[in-house]
N, C-alpha and C positions, 0 to 999 in steps of 0.2 A: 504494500500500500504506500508506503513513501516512497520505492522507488516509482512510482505511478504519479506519485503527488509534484515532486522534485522535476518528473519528466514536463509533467503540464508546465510549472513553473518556469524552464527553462525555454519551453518553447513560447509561452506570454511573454517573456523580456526579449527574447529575441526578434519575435515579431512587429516590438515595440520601435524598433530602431530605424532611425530615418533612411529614408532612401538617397541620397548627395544627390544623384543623380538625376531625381525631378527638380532641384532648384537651378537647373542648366539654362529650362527653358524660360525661367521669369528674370534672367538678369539681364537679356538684353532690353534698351530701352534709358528712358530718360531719369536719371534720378536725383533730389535731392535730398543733404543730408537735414534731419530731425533732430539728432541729439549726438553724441560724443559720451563717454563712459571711458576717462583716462583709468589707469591701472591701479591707480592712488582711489578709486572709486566716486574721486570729483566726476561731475559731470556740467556738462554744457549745453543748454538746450539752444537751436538756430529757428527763431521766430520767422527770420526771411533772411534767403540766400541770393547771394548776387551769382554766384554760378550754379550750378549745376553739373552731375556727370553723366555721359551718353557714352554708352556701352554696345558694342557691335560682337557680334559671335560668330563668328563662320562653323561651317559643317564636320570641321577640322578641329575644332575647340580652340583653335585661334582667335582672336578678337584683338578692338582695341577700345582702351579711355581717354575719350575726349572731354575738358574741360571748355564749358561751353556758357556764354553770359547771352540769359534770355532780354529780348527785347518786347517793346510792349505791344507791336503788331504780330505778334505770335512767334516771329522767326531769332533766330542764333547768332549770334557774333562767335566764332569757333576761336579758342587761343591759337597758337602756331603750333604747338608742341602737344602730342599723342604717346599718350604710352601701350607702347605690345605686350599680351600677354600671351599666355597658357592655361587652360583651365586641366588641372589633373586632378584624378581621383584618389587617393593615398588614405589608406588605414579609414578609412569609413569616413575621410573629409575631404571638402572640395576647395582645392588652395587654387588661389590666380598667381601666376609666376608670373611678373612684371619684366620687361624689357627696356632701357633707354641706353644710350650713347653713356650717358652718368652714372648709371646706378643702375643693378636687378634685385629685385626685392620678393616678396611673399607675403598673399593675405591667406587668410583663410573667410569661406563661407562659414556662417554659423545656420544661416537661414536665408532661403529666398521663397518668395510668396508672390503673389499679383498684384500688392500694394508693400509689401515690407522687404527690404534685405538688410542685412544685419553682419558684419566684415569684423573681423580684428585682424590686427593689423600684426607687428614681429614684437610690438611695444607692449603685447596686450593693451592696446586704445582696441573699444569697441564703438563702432559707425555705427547707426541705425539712420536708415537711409525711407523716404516716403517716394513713392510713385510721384514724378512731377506731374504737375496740371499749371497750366499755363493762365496765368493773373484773365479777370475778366470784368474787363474797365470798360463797363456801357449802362 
């Protein structure tokens, strides 16, 4: 009987465990960030953001982030500078390997959703990032 018991048990926490793999399809897209959670457990909340991040995926798990400043007729002023990624799947988490000319880095996914994705970063800083929607000044 316990080992029956033990067995259910094992296969409920196992079942429990997230899939990395569906938050592939919610990070591309426009996003800005909500709040910051430094390591120290300060946190910072962003009432309004003057950029925003635009996120591309190709079929390859390549992509890139774009830093982008919305204007008030809906469209983008893009910065000059894009950073290359990698999205890999490692030990049941989904880390973004960064590329530039300066510096490669590493996030990791804690969560992605169709309105939330949520990053830490190497600093443990954790992003909690909101689906952008575009101001609606009429």
């Amino acid at each position: 009987m316990k080992r029956i018991l033990l067995a259910c048990l094992l296969i409920n926490l196992l079942s429990c465990k997230n899939n990395v793999e569906t938050y592939i399809e919610h990070i591309p897209g426009y996003w800005e960030i909500e709040k910051v959670v430094l390591a120290n457990g300060t946190e910072r909340d962003y009432s309004y953001n003057e950029t925003i991040d635009y996120f591309f995926i190709s079929d390859s798990l390549k992509g890139i982030r774009k830093k982008l400043k919305p204007s008030l007729d809906g469209k983008f002023t893009a910065f000059t500078t894009s950073e290359e990624f990698t999205l890999v799947i490692e030990n049941d988490s989904l880390n973004i390997y960064y590329s530039t000319p300066f510096d490669t880095w590493k996030e990791s996914i804690l969560f992605a959703g169709s309105e939330a994705l949520k990053v830490i970063n190497s600093n443990k800083n954790v992003y909690l990032y909101k689906r952008y929607t575009p101001l609606n000044i009429e």
